[in-house]
C-alpha positions in Angstrom: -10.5 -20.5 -2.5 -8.9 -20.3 1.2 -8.2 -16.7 1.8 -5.4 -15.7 3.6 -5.0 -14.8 7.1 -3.3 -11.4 8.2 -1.4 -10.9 11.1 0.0 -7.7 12.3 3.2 -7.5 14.4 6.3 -5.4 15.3 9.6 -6.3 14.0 12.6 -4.0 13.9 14.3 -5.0 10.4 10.7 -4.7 8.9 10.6 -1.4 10.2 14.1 -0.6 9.0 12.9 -2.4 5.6 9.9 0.2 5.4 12.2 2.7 6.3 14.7 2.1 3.3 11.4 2.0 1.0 10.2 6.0 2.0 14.3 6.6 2.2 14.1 5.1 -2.1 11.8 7.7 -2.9 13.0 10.7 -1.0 16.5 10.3 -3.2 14.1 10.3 -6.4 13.1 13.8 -5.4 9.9 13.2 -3.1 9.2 15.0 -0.1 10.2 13.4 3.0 7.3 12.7 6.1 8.5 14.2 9.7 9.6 10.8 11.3 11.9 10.7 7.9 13.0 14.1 8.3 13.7 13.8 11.9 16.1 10.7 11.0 18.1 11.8 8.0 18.6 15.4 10.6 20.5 13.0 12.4 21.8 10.9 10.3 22.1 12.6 6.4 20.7 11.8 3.3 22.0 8.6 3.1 21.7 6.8 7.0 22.4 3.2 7.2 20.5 0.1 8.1 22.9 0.5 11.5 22.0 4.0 11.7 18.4 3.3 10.8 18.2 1.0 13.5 20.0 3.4 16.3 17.6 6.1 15.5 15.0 3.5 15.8 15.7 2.2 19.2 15.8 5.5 20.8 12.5 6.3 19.2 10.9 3.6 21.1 12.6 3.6 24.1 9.8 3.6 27.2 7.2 3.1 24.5 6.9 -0.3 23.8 3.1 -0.4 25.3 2.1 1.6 22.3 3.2 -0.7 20.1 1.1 -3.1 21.9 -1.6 -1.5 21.8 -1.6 -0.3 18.2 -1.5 -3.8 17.3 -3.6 -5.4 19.6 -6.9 -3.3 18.4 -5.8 -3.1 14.6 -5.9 -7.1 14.6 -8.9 -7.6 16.6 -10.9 -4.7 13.8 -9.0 -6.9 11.2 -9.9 -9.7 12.1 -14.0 -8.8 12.2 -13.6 -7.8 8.7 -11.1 -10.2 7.2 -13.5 -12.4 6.0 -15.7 -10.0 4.0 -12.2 -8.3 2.8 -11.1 -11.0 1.3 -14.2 -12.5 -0.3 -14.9 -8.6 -2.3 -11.3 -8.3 -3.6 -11.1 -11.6 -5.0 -14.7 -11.0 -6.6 -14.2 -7.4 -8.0 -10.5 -7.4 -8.8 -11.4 -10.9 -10.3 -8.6 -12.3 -8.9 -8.1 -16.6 -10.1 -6.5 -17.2 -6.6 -4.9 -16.1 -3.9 -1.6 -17.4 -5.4 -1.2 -20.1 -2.4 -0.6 -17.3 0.2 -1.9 -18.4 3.5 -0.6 -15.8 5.9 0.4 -12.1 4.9 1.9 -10.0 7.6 1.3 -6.3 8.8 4.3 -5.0 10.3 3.9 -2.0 12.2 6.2 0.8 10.8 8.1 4.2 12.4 7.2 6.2 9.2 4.1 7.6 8.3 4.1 6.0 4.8 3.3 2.3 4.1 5.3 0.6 1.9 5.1 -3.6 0.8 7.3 -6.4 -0.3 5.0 -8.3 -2.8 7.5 -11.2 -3.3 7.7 -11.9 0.7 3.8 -11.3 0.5 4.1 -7.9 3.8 3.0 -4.7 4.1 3.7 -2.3 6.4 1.1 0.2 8.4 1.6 3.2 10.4 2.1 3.9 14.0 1.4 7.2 13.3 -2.4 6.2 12.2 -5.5 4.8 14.0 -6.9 1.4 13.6 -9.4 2.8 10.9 -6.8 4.5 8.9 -4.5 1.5 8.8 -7.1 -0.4 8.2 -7.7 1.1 4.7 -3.7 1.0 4.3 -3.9 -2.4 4.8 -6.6 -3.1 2.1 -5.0 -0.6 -0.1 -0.9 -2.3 0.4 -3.2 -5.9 0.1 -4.6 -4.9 -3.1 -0.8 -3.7 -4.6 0.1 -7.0 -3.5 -2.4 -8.8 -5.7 -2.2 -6.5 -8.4 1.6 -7.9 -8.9 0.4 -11.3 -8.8 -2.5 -11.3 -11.3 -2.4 -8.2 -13.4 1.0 -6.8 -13.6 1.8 -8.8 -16.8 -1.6 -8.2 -18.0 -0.5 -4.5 -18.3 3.2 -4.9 -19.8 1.4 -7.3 -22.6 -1.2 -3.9 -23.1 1.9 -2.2 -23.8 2.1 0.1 -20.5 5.9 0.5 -19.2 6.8 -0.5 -15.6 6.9 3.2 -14.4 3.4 3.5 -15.6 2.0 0.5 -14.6 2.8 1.8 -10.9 0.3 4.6 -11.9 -2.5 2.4 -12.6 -1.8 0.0 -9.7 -1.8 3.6 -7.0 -4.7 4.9 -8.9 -7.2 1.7 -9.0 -7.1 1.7 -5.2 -9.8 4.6 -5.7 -12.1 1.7 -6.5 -11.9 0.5 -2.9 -13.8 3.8 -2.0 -16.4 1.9 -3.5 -16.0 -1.8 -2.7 -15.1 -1.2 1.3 -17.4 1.5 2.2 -19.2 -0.1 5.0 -15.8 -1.1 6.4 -13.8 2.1 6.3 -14.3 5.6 7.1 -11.7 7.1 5.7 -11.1 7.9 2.0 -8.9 6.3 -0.7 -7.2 9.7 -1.4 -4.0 9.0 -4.2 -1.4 11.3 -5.4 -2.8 14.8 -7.0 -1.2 13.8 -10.0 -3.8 10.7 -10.4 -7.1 12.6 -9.9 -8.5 12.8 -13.0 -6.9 9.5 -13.8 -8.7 8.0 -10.6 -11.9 10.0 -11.2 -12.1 7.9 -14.5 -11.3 4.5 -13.3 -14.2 5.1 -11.1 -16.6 5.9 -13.5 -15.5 3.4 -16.0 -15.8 0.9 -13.3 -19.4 1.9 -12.2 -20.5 1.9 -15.8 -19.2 -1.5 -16.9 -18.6 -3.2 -13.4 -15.9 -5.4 -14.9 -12.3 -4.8 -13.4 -10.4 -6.8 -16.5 -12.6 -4.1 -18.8 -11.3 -1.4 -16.5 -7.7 -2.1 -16.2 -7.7 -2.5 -20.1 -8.9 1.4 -20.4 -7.0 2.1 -17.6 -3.8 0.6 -20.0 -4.7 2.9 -23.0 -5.7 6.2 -20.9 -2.0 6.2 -19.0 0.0 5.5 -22.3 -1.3 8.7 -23.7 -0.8 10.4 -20.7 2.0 10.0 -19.0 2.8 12.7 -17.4 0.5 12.0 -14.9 2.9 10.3 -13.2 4.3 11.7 -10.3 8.0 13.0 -10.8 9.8 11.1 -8.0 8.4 7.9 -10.1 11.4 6.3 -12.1 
């Protein structure tokens, strides 16, 4: 299999797309970051795209070097590691392909979450972070990406709902703590409401060193405990 090639790059209605994502999830109850907080002080609860992208152009005005920058050393560390990224997901998530995809795209984002678009195959990192730390955002928005391609279904057919399944797909990304260790230096952390759930995917994983094998206990741990969910998760 080719693997696909990543290339990172600024582009305002991506931001304002990544925006609307951590905007999603602060109206189900979640706490918002400071960049979000700074924008809905000016703008409400509820800004729009227009809005979005006003707050947006002030934010950078005089600053477009940094964006420049940001990108510039986060694709040349990509692009040393791409190779070996690529090779280790598709062997330990046992992934049959990568689904045609010959190009995914890391947009640089205004917010200091990540959020993705699996169906348009982007991901979004954080100005906010250094090339190592959106480094492991991109491997961990990569391998949400995947996850939707390949084992999504696999999950609904073990009887998990959609809600849930988003808990096993945040909490496996513990298991690049393990796979990437050489290539990161930051830590896989999760939501507090997945640590035991995490702790155990890890352990099930080093025991049996079979992802399919893992994801199937993953299935029947979550569905008898779901309120290890986090609460903002609808």
């Amino acid at each position: 299999m080719k693997p696909p090639h990543v290339t990172y790059k600024y582009d305002l209605e991506r931001d304002i797309d990544d925006i609307e994502i951590g905007l999603d999830t602060i109206r189900n109850g979640r706490q918002p970051d400071n960049e979000l907080a700074l924008l809905m002080g000016q703008y409400g609860e509820n800004p729009s795209r227009e809005d979005i992208k006003k707050y947006l152009k002030v934010r950078w005005e005089n600053n477009e070097s940094i964006k420049e920058v940001v990108i510039k050393q986060l694709q040349e560390y990509w692009d040393s590691i791409e190779e070996i990224y690529f090779k280790h997901l598709a062997d330990r998530m046992q992934l049959e392909s990568y689904y045609n995809i010959e190009e995914l795209t890391g947009y640089l984002s205004t917010r200091h979450g990540s959020g993705y678009k699996h169906e348009e195959n982007w991901f979004a990192v954080s100005a906010h972070k250094g090339t190592l730390g959106n480094s492991l955002t991109a491997m961990h928005e990569m391998m949400h990406i995947f996850f939707h391609k390949q084992w999504w279904q696999f999950c609904k057919d073990q009887g998990v709902e959609d809600k849930n399944i988003w808990d096993i797909k945040e909490a496996v990304t513990v298991l690049l703590n393990l796979w990437f260790k050489y290539q990161i230096v930051d830590i896989d952390m999760g939501y507090p409401e997945h640590a035991q759930f995490r702790k155990n995917i890890k352990e099930w994983f080093l025991e049996i060193k079979d992802f399919k094998t893992t994801l199937t206990k993953a299935c029947e741990y979550i569905n008898t405990h779901k309120t290890e969910s986090p609460p903002w998760v609808k």
